[in-house]
PDB file of N, CA, C and O in Angstrom, chain B, residues numbered from 101:
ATOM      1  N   UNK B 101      21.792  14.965  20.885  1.00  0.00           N
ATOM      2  CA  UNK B 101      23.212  15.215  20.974  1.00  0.00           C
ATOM      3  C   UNK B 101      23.923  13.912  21.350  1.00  0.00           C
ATOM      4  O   UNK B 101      23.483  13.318  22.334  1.00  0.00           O
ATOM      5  N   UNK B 102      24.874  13.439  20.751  1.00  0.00           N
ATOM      6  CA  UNK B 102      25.844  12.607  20.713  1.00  0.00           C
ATOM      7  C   UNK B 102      27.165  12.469  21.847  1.00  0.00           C
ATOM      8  O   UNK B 102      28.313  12.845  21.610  1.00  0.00           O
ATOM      9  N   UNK B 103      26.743  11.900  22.995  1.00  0.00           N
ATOM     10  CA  UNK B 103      28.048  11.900  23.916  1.00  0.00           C
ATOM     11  C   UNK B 103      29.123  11.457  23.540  1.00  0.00           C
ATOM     12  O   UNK B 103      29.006  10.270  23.235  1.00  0.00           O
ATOM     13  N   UNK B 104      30.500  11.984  23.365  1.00  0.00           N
ATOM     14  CA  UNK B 104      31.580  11.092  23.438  1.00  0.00           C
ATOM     15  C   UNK B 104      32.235  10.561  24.564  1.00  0.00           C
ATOM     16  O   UNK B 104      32.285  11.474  25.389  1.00  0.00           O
ATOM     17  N   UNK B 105      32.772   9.529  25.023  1.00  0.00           N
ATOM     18  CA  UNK B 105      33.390   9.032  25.783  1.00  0.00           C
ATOM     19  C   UNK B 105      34.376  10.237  25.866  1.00  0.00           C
ATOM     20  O   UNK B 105      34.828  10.812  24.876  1.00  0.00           O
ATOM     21  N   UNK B 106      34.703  10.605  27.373  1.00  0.00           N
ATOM     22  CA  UNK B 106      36.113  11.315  27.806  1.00  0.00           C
ATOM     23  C   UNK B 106      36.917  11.142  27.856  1.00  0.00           C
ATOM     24  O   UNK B 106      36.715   9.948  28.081  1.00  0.00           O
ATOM     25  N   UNK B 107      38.504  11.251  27.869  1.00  0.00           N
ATOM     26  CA  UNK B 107      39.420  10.620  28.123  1.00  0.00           C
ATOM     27  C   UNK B 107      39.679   9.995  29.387  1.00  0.00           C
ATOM     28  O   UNK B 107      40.363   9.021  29.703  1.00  0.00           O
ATOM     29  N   UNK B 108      38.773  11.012  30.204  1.00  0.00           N
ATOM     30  CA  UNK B 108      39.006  10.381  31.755  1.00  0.00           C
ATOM     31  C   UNK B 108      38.384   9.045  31.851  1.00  0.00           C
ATOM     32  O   UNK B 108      38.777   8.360  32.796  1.00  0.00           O
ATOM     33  N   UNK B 109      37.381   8.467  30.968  1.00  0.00           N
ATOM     34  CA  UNK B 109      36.813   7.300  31.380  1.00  0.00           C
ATOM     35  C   UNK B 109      36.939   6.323  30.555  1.00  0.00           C
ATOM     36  O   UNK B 109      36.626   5.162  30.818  1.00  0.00           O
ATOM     37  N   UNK B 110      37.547   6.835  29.179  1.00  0.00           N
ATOM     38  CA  UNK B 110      37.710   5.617  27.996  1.00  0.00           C
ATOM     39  C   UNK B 110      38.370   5.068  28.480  1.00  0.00           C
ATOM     40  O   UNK B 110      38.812   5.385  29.584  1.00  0.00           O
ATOM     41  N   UNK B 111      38.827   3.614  27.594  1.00  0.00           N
ATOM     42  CA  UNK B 111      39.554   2.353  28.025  1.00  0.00           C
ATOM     43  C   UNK B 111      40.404   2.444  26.326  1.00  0.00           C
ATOM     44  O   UNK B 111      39.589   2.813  25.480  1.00  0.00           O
ATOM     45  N   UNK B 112      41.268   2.284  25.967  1.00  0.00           N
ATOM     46  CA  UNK B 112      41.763   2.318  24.620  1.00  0.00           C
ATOM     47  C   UNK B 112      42.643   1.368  24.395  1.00  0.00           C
ATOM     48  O   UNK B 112      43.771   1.727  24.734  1.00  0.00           O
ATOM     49  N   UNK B 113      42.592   0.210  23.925  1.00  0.00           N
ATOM     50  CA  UNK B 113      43.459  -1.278  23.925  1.00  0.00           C
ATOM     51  C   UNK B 113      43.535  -1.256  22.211  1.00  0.00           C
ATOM     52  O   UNK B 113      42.561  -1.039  21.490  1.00  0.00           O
ATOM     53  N   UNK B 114      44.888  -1.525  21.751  1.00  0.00           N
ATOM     54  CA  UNK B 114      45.628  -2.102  20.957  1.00  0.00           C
ATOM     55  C   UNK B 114      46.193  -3.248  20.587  1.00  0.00           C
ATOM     56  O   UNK B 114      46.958  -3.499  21.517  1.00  0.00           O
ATOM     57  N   UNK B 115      46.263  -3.902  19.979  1.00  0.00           N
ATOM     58  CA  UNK B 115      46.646  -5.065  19.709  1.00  0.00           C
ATOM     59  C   UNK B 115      47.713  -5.359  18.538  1.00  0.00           C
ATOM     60  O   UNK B 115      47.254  -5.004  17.453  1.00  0.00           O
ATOM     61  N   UNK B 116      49.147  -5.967  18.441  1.00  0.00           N
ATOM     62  CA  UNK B 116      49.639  -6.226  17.441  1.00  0.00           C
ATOM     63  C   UNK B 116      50.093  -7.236  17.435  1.00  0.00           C
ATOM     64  O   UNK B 116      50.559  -7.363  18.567  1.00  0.00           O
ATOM     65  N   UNK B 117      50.315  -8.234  16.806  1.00  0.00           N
ATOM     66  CA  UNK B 117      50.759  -9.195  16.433  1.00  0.00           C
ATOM     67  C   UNK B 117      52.273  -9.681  14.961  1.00  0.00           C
ATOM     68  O   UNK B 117      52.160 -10.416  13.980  1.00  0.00           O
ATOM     69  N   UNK B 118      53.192  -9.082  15.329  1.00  0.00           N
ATOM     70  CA  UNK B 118      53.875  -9.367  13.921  1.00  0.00           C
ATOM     71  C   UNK B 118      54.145 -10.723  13.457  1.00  0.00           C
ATOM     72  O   UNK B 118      53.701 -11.774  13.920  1.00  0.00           O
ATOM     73  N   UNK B 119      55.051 -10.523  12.336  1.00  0.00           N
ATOM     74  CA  UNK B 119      55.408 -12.159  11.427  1.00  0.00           C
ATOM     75  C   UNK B 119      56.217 -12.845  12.492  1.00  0.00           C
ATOM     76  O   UNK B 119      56.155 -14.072  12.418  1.00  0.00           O
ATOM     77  N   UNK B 120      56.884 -12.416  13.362  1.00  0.00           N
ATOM     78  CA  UNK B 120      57.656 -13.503  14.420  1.00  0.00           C
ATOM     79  C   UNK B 120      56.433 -14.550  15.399  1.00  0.00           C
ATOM     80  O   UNK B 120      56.773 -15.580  15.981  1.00  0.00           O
ATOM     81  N   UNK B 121      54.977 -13.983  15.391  1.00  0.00           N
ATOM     82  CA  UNK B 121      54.416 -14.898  15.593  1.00  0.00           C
ATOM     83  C   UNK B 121      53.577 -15.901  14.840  1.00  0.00           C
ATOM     84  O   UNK B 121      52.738 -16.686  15.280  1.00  0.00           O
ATOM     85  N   UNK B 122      53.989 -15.701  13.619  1.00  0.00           N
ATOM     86  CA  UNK B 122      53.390 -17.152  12.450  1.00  0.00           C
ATOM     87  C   UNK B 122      52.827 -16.279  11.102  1.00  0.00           C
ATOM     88  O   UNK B 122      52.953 -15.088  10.818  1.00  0.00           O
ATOM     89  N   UNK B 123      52.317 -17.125  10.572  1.00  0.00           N
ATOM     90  CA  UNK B 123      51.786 -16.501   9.588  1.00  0.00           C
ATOM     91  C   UNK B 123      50.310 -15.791   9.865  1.00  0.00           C
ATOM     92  O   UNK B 123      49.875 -15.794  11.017  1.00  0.00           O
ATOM     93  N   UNK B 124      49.576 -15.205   8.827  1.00  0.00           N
ATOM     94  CA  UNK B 124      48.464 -14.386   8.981  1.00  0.00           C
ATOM     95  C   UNK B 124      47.256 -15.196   9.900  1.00  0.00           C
ATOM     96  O   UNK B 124      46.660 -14.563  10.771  1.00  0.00           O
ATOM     97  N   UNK B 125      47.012 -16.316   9.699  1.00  0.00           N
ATOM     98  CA  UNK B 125      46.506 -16.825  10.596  1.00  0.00           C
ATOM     99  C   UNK B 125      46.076 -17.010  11.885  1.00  0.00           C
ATOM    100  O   UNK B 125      45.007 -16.918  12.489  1.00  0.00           O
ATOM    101  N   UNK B 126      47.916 -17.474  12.288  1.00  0.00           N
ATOM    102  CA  UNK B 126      48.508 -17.270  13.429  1.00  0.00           C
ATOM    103  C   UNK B 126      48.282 -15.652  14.225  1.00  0.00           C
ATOM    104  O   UNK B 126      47.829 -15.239  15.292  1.00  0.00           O
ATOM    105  N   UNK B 127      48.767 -15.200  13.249  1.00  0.00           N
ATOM    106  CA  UNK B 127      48.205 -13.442  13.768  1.00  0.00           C
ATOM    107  C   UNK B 127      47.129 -13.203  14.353  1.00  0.00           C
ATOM    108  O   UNK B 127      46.945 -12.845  15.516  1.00  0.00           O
ATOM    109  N   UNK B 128      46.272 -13.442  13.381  1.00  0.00           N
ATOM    110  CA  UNK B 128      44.823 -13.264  13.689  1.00  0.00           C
ATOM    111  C   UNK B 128      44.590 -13.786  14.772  1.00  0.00           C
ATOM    112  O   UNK B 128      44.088 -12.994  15.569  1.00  0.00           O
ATOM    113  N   UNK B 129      44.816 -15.294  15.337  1.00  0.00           N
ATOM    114  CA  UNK B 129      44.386 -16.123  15.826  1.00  0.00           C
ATOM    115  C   UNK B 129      45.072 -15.469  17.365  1.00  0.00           C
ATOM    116  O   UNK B 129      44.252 -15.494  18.283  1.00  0.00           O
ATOM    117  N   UNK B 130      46.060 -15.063  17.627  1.00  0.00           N
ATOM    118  CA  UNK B 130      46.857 -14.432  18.414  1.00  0.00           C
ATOM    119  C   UNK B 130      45.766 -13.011  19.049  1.00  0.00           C
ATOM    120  O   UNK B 130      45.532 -12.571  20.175  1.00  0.00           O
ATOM    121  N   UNK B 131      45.482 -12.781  18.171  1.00  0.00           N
ATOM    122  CA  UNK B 131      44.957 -11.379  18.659  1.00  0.00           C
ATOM    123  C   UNK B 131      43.449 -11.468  19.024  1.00  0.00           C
ATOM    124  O   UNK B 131      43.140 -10.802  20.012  1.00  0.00           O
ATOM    125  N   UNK B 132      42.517 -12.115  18.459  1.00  0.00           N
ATOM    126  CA  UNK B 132      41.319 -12.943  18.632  1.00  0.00           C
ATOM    127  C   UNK B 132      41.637 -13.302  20.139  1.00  0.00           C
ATOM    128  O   UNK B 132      40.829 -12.574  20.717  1.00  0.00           O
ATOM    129  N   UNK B 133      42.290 -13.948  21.075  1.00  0.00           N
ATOM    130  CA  UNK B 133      42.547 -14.516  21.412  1.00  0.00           C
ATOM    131  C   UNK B 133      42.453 -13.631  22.692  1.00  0.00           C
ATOM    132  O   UNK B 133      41.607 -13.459  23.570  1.00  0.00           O
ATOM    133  N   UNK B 134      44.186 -12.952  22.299  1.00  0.00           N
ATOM    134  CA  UNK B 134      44.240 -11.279  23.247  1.00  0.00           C
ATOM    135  C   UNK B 134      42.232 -10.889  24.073  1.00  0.00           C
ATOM    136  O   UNK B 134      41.584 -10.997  25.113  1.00  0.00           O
ATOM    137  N   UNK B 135      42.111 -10.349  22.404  1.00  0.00           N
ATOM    138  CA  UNK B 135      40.772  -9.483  22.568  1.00  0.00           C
ATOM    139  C   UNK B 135      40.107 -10.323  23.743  1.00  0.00           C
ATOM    140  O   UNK B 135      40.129  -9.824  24.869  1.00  0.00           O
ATOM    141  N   UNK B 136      39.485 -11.633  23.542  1.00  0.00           N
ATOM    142  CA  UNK B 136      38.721 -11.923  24.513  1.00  0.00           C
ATOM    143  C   UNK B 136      39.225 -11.958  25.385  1.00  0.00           C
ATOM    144  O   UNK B 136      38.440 -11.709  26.300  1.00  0.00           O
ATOM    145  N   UNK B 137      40.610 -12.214  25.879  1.00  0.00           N
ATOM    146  CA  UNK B 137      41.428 -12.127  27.239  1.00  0.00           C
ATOM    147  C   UNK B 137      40.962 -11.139  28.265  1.00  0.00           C
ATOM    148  O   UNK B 137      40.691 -11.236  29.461  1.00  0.00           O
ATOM    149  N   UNK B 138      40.959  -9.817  27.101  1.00  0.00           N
ATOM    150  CA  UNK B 138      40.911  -8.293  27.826  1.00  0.00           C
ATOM    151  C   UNK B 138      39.261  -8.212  28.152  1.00  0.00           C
ATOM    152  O   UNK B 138      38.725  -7.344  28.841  1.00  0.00           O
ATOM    153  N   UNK B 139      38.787  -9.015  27.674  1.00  0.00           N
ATOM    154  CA  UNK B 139      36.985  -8.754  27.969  1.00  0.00           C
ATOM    155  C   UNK B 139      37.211  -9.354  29.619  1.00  0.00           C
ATOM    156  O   UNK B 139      36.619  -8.888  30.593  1.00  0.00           O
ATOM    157  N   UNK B 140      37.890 -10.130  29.650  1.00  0.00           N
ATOM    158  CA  UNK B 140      37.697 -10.946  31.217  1.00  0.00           C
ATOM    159  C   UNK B 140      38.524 -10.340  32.839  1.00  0.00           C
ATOM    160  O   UNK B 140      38.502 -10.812  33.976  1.00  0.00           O
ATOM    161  N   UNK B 141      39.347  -8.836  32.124  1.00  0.00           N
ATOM    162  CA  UNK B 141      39.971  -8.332  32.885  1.00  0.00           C
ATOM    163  C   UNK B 141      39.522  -6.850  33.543  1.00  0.00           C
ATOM    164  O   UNK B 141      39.069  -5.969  32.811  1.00  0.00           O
ATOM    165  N   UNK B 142      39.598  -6.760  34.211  1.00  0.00           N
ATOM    166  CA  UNK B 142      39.623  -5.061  34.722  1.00  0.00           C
ATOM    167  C   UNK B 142      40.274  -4.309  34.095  1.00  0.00           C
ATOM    168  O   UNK B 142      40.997  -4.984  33.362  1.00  0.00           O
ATOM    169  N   UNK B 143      40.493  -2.975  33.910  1.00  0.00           N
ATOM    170  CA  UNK B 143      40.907  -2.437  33.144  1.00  0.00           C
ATOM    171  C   UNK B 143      40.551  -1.031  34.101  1.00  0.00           C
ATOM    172  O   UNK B 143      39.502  -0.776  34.692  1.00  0.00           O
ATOM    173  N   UNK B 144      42.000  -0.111  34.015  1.00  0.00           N
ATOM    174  CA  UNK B 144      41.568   1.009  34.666  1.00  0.00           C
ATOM    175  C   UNK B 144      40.800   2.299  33.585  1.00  0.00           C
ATOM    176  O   UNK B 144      41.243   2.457  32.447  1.00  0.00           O
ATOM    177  N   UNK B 145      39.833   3.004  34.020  1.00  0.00           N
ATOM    178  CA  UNK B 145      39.288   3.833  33.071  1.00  0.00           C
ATOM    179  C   UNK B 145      40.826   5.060  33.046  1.00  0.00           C
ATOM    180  O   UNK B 145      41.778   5.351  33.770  1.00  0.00           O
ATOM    181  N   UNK B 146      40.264   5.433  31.758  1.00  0.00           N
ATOM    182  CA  UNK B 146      41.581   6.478  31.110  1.00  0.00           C
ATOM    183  C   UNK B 146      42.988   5.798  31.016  1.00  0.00           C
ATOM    184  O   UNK B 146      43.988   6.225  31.593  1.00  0.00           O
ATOM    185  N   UNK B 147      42.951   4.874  30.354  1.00  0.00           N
ATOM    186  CA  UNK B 147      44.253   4.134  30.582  1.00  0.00           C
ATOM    187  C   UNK B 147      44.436   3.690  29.091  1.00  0.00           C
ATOM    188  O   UNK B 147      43.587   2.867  28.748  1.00  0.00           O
ATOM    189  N   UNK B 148      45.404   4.059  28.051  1.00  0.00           N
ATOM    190  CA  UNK B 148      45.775   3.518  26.879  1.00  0.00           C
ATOM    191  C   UNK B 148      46.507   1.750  26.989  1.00  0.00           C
ATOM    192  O   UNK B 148      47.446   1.524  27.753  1.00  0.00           O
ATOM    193  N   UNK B 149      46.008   0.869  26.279  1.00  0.00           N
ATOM    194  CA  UNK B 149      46.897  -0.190  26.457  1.00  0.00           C
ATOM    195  C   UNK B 149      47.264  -0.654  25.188  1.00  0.00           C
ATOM    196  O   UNK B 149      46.402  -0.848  24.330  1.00  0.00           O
ATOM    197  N   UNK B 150      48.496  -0.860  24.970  1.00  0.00           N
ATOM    198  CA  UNK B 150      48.926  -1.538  23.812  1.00  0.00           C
ATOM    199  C   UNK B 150      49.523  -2.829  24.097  1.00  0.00           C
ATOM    200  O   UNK B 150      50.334  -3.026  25.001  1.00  0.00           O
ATOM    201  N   UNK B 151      48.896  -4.081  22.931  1.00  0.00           N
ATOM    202  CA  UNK B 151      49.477  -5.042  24.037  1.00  0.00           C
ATOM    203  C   UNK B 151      50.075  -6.078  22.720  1.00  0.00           C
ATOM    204  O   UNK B 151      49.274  -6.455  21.865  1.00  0.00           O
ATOM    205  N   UNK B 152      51.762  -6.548  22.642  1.00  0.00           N
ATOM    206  CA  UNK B 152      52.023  -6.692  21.777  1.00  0.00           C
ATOM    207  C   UNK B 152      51.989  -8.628  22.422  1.00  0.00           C
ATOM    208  O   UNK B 152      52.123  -9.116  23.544  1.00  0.00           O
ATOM    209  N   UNK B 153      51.677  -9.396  20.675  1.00  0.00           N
ATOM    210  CA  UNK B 153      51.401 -10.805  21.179  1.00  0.00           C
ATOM    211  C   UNK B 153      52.954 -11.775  20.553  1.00  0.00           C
ATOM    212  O   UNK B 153      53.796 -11.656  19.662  1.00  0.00           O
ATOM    213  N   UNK B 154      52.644 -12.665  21.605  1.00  0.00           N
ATOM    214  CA  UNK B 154      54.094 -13.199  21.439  1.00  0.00           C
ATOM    215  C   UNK B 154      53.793 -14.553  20.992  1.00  0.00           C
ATOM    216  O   UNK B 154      52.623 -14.919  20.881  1.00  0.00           O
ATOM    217  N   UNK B 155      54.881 -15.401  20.699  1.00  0.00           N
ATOM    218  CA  UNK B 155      54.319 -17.028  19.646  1.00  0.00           C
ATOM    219  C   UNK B 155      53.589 -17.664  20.786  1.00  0.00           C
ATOM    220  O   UNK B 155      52.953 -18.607  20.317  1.00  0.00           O
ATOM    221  N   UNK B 156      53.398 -17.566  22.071  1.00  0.00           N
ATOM    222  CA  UNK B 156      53.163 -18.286  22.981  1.00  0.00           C
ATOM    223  C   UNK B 156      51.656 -18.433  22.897  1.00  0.00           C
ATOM    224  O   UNK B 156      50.875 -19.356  23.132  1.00  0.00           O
ATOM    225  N   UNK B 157      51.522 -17.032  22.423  1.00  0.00           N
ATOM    226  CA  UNK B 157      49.333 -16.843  22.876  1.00  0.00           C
ATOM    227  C   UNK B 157      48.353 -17.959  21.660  1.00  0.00           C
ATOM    228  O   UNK B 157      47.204 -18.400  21.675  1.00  0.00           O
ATOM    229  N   UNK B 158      49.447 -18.074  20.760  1.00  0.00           N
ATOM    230  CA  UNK B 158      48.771 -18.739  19.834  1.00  0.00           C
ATOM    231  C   UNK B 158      48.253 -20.135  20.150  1.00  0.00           C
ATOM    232  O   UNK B 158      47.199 -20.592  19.707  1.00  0.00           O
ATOM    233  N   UNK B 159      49.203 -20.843  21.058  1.00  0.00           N
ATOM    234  CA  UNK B 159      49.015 -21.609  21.610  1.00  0.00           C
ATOM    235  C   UNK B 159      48.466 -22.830  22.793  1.00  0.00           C
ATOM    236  O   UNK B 159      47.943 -23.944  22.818  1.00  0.00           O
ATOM    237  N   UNK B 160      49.223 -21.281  24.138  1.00  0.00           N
ATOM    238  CA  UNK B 160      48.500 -21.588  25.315  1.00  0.00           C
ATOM    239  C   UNK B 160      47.567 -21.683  25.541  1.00  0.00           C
ATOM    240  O   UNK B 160      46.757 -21.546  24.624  1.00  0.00           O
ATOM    241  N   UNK B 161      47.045 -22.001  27.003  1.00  0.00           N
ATOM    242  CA  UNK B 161      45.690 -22.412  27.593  1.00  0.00           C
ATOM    243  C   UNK B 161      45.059 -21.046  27.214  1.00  0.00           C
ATOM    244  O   UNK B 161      45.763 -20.362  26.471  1.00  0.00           O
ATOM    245  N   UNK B 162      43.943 -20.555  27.559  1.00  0.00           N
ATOM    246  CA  UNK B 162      43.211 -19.450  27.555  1.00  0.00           C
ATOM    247  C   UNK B 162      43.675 -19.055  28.781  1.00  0.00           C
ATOM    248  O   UNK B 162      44.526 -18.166  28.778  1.00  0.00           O
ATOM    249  N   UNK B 163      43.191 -19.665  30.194  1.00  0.00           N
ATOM    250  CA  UNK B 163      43.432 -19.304  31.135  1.00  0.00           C
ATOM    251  C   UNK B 163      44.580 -18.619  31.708  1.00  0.00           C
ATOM    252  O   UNK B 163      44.581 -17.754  32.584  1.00  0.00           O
ATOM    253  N   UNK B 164      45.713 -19.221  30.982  1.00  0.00           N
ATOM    254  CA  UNK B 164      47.584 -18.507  30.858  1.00  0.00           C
ATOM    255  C   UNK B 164      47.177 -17.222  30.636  1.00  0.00           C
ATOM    256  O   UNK B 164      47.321 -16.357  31.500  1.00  0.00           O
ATOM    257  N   UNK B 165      46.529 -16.937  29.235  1.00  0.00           N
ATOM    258  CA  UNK B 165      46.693 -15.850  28.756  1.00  0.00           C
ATOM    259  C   UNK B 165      45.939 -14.527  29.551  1.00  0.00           C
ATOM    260  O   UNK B 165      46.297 -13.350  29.515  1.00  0.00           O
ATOM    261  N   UNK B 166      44.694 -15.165  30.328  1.00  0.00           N
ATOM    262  CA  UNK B 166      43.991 -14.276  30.885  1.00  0.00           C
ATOM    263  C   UNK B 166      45.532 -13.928  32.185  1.00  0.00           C
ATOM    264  O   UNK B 166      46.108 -12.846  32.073  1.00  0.00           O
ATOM    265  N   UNK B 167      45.962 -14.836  33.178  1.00  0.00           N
ATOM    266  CA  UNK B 167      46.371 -14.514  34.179  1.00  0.00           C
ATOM    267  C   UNK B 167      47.510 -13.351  33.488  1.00  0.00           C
ATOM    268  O   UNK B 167      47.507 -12.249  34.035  1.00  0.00           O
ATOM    269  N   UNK B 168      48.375 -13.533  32.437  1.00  0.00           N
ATOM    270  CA  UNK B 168      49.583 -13.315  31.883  1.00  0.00           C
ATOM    271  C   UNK B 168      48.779 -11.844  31.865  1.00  0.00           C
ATOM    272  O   UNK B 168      49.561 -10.968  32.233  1.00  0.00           O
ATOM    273  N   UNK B 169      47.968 -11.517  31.670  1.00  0.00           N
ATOM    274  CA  UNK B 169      46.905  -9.895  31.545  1.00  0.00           C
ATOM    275  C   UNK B 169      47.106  -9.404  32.881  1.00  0.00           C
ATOM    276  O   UNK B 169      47.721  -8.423  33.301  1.00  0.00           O
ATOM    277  N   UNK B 170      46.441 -10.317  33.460  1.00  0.00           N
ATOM    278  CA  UNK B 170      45.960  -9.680  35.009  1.00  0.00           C
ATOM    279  C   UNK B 170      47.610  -8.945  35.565  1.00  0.00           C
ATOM    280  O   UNK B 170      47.823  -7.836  36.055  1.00  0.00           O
ATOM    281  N   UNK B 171      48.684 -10.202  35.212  1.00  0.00           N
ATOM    282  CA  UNK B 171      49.795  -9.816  36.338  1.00  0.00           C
ATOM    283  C   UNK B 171      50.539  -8.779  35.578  1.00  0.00           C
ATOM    284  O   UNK B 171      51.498  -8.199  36.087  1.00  0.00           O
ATOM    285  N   UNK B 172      50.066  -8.496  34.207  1.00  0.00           N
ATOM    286  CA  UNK B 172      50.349  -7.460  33.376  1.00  0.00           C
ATOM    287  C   UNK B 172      50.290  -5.794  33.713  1.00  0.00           C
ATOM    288  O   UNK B 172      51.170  -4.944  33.853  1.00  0.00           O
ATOM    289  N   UNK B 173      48.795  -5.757  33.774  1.00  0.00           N
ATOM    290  CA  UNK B 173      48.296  -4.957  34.317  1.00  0.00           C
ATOM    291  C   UNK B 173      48.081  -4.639  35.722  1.00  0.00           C
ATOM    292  O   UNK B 173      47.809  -3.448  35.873  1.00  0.00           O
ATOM    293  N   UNK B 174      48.115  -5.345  36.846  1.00  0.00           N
ATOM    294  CA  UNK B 174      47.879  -5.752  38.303  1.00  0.00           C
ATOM    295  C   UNK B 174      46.733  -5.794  38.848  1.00  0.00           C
ATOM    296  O   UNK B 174      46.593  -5.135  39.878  1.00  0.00           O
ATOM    297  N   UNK B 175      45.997  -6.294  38.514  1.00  0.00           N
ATOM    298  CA  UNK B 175      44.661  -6.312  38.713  1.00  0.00           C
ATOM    299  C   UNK B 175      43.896  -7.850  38.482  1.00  0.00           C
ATOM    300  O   UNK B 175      44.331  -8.741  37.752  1.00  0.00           O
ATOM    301  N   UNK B 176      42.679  -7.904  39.284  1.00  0.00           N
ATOM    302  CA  UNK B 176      41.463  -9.089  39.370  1.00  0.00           C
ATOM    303  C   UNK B 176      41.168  -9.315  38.103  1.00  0.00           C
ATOM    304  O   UNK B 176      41.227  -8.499  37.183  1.00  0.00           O
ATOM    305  N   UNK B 177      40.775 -10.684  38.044  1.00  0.00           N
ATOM    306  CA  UNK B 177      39.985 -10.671  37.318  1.00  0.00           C
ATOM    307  C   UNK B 177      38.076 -10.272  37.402  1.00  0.00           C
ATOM    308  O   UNK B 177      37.671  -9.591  38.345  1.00  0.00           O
ATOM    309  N   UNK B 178      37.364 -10.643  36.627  1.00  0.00           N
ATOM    310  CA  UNK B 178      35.739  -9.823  37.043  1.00  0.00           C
ATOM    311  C   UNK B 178      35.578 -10.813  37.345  1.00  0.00           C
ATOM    312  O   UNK B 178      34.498 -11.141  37.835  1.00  0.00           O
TER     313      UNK B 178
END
């Protein structure tokens, strides 16, 4: 038998990126970016996150982007 994750304990993160932050690339590169951010953060279980990316992520340090999460969400990093 096949467990599914519950709602009480999933984690559910979204990511979008539109054309105001560059071209497809840029997109990608934006959200790539996001994703590993959110690997380095806490995250409360049962919690939907949608997290929209702005021209900045394409750019900045990594480290910006992780803190810009943390003070997002309010929480440590791991």
């Amino acid at each position: 038998m096949i467990e599914t994750p519950s709602e009480e304990t999933s984690i559910r993160v979204g990511f979008v990126a539109g054309k105001k932050v560059g071209n497809a690339v840029a997109r990608n590169r934006a959200k790539r970016r996001l994703r590993e951010a959110f690997r380095r953060v806490r995250l409360k279980p049962g919690t939907t996150y949608v997290i929209i990316a702005d021209r900045q992520v394409v750019d900045a340090p990594f480290a910006s982007i992780v803190s810009w999460l943390e003070a997002a969400i309010g929480q440590e990093s791991r």
